[in-house]
matplotlib code that plots the C-alpha trace (Angstrom):
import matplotlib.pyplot as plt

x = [56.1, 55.6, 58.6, 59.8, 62.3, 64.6, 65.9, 69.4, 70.2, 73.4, 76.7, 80.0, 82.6, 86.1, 85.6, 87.7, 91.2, 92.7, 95.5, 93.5, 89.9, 91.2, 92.1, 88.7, 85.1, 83.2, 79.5, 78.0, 74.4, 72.8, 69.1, 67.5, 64.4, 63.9, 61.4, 59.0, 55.1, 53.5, 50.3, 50.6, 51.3, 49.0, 46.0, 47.4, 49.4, 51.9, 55.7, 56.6, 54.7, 56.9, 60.6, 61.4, 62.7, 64.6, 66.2, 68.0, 68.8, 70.5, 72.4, 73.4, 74.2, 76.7, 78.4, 78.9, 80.8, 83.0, 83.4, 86.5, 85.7, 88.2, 85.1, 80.9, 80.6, 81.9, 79.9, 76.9, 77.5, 77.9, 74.7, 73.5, 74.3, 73.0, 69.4, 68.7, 69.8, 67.0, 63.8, 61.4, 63.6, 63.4, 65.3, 67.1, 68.4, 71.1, 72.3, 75.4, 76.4, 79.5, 78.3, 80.7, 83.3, 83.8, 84.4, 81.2, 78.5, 76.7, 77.2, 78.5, 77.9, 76.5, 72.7, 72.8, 69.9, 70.9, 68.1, 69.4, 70.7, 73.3, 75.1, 74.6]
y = [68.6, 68.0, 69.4, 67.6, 70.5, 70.2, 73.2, 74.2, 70.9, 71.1, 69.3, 69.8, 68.7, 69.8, 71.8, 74.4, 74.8, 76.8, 74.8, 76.0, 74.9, 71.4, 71.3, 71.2, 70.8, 73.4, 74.4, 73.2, 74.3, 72.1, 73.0, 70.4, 70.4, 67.4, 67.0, 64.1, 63.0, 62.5, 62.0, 58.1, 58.8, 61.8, 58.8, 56.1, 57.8, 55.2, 56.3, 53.4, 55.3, 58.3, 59.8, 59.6, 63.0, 61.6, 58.9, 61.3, 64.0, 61.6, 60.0, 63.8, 64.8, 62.0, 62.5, 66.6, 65.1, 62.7, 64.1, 65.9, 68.1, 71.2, 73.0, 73.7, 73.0, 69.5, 69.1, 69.9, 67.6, 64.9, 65.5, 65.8, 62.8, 60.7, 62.6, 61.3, 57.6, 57.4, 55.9, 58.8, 61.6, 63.3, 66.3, 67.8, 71.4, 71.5, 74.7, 74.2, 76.8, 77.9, 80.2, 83.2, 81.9, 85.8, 88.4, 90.9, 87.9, 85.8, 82.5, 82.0, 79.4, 77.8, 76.1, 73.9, 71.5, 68.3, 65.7, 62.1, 62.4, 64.7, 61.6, 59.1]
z = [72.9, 76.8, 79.1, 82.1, 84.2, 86.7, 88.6, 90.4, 91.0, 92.9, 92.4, 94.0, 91.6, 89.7, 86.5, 84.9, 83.4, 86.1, 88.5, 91.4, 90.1, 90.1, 93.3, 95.4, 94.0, 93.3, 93.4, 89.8, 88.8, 86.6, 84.6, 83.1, 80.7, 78.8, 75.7, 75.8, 75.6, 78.8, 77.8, 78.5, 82.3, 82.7, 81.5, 83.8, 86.6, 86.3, 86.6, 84.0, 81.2, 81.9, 82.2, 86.3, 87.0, 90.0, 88.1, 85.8, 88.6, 90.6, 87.3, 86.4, 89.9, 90.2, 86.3, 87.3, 90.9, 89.3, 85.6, 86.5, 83.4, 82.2, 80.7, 81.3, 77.6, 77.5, 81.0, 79.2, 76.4, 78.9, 80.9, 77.4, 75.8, 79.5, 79.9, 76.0, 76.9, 79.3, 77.6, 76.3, 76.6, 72.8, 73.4, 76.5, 77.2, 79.3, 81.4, 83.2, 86.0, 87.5, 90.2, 91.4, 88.6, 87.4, 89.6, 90.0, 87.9, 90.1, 88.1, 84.4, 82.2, 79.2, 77.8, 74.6, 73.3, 72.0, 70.1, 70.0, 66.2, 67.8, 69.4, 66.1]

ax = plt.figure().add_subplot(projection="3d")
ax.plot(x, y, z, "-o")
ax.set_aspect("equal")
plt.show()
């Protein structure tokens, strides 16, 4: 199956289960690789026979800033649950980031894969 990938997207938004950490947004890194066939817009070069990248990065960018979301797991699950609405997508993997969350680790975090029948 063809991959479409997006990279360290960054979000500024609330996460975690700390009093502090819901106080003031924080950097989110979000990974993105979604599972589709793109050999109809590699034959007619038209963005309508394909999944728009910046469609779906905008719409994941914006759920990760206003989510509000106590954990990266449900975060995930969310940006999950939204790449597979979008027509074409088959499966996503998700990686959700929380950089310099733990002392002495340059980002922690979490990456599931979710297929639509996940969210039947």
């Amino acid at each position: 199956m063809d991959q479409v990938f997006i990279t360290d997207l960054e979000a500024r938004g609330i996460i975690g289960i700390n009093d502090w950490e819901r106080e003031k947004p924080q950097k989110i890194l979000i990974n993105l690789v979604l599972f589709t066939n793109l050999k109809a817009i590699g034959k007619s070069d038209n963005i309508q026979d394909g999944v728009n990248y910046r469609t779906i990065a905008k719409l994941a960018q914006a759920h990760a800033e206003k989510a509000a979301r106590l954990t990266v797991e449900a975060l995930a699950e969310d940006l999950a649950q939204l790449c597979l609405e979008e027509s074409g997508v088959q499966k996503v993997r998700v990686r959700v980031e929380k950089p310099g969350a733990v002392r002495f680790a340059r980002s922690v975090g979490v990456e599931i894969e979710r297929t639509k029948a996940d969210f039947q």
